[in-house]
C-alpha positions as CSV (number, residue, x, y, z in Angstrom):
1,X,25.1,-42.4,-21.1
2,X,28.6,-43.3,-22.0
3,X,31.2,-40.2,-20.6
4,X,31.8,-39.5,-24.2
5,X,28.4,-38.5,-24.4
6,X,28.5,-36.5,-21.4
7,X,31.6,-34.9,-22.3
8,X,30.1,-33.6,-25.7
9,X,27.1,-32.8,-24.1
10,X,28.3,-30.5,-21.6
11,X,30.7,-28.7,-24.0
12,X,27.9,-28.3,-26.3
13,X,25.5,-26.8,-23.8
14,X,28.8,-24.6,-22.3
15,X,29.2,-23.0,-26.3
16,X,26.1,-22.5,-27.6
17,X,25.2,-21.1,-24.0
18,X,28.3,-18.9,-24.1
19,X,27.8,-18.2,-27.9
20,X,24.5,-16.8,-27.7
21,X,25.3,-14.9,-24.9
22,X,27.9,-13.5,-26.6
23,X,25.6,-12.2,-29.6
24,X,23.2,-10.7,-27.2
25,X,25.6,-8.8,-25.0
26,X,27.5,-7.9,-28.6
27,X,24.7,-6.8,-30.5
28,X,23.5,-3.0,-30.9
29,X,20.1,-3.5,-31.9
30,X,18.2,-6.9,-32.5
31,X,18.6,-6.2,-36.4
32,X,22.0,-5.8,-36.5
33,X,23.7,-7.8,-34.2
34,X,27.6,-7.8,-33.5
35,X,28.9,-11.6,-33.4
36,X,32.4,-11.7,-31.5
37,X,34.5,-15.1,-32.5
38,X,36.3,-16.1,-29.3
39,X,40.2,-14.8,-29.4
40,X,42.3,-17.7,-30.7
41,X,43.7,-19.5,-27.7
42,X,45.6,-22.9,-27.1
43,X,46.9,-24.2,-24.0
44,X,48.4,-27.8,-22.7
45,X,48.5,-28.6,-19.3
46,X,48.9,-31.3,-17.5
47,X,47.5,-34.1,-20.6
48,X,45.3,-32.3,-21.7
49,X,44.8,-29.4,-24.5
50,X,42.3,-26.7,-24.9
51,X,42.0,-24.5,-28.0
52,X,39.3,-21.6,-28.6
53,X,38.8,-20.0,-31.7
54,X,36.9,-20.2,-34.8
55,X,36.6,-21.7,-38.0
56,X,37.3,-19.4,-41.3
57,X,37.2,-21.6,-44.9
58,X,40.2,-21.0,-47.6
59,X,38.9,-23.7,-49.8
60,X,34.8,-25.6,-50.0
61,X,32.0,-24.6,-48.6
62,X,31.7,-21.7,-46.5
63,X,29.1,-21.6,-43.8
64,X,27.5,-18.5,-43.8
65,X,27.6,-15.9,-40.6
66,X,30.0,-16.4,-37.8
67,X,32.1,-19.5,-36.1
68,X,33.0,-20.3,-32.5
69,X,34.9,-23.3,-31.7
70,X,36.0,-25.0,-28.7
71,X,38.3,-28.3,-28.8
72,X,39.1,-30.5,-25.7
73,X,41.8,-33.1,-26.1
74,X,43.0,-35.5,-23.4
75,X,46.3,-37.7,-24.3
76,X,45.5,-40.9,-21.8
77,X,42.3,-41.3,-24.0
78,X,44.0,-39.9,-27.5
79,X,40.7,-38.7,-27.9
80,X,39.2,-34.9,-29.1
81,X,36.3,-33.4,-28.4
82,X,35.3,-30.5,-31.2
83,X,32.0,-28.1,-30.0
84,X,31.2,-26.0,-33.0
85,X,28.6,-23.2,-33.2
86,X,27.8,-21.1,-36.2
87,X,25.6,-17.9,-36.2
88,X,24.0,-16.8,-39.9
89,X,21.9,-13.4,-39.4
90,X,19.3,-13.2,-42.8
91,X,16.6,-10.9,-43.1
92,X,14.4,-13.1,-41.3
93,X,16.5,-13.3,-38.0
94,X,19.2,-15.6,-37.4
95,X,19.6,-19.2,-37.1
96,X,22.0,-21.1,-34.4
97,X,24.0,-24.1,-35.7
98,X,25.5,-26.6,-33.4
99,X,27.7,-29.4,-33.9
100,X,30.3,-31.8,-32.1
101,X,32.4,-34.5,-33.3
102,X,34.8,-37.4,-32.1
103,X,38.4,-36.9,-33.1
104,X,40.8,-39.6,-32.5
105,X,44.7,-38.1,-32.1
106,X,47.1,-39.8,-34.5
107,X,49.9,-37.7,-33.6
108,X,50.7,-35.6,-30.4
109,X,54.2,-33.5,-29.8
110,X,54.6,-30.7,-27.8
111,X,54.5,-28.8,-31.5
112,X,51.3,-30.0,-32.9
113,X,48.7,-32.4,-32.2
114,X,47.1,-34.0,-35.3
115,X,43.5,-35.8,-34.9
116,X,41.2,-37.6,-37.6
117,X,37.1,-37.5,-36.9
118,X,34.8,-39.8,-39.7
119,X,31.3,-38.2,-39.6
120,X,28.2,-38.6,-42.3
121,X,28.1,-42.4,-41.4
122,X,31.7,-42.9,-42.4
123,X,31.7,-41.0,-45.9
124,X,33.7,-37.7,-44.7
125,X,36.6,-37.5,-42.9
126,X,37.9,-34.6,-41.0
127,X,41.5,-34.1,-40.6
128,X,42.6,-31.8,-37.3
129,X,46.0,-30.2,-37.0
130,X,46.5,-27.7,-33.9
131,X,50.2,-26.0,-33.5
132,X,51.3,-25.5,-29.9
133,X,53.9,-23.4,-30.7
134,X,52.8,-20.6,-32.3
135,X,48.9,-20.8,-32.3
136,X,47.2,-21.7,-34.7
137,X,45.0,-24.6,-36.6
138,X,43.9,-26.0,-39.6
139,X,41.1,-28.1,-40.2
140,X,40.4,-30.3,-43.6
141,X,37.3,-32.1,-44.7
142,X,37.2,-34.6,-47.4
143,X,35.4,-37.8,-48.6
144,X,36.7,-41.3,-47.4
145,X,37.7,-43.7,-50.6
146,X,34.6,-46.1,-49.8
147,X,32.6,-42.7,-50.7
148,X,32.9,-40.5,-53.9
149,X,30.4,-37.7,-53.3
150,X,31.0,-35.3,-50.6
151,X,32.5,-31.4,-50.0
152,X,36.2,-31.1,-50.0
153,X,37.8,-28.3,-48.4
154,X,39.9,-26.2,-45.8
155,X,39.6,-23.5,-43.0
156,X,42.4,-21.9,-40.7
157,X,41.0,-21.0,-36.8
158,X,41.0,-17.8,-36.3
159,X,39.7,-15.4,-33.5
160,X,38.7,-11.9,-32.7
161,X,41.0,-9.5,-31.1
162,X,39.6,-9.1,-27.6
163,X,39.3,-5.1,-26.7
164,X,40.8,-3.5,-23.8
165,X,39.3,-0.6,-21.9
């Protein structure tokens, strides 16, 4: 298994380990369940940049339910690593989404890091822009120009304020 693989595993495992947890310890009965987003939170250290949030849509397709996010870039590598993990409560009970994907940085100042990831066997792209400054993120999605069907569309990371006391 390449350390790629590894890498995406383990972050995987880590937020849909951490998600769920978070929906059980957040929810007030089984029925009605209280889903947390993480607090939005980007830091660079040392080459490498972490960023915690969620995904909310402006413009496409929305997922239903709630988002939690957790990105992982490395600058020796110019690589990103993108965990995503969606909750949608029906009146059936709730389904767990998880996702990753492979960004590779095109850009990368100590204001914003910008990353592109191609995903549904090369026909969408996804365009990744974090901002180191003030935090924040913005995420687009859109077909390549060798494909002509696909979702087009937006989202800004967000996150939940975190209560004290």
């Amino acid at each position: 298994m390449s350390r790629t693989n590894i890498v995406i595993s383990s972050l995987l495992t880590a937020l849909v380990t951490a998600y769920a947890t978070t929906w059980f310890l957040n929810s007030n009965s089984i029925e009605h369940p209280v889903v947390t987003v993480p607090p939005l939170w980007i830091e660079q250290e040392a080459g490498q940049l972490v960023a915690f949030g969620g995904w909310a849509a402006e413009h496409g397709y929305s997922l239903p339910g709630r988002s939690a996010v957790e990105i992982r870039c490395y600058r020796d590598k110019q690589l990103c690593t993108e965990a995503f993990a969606n909750v949608h409560h029906h009146d059936e009970g709730a389904d767990l989404e998880a996702e990753t994907y492979l960004y590779t940085v095109t850009d990368w100042t100590d204001e914003r890091l910008q990353a592109t990831a191609s995903m549904a066997e090369g026909c969408l792209e996804r365009r990744l822009e974090l901002f180191l400054d003030e935090p924040g993120g913005t995420l687009e999605w859109e077909p390549t120009e060798d494909c002509e069907e696909g979702d087009t569309g937006n989202a800004v990371l967000i996150g939940d304020e975190v209560p004290l006391g």
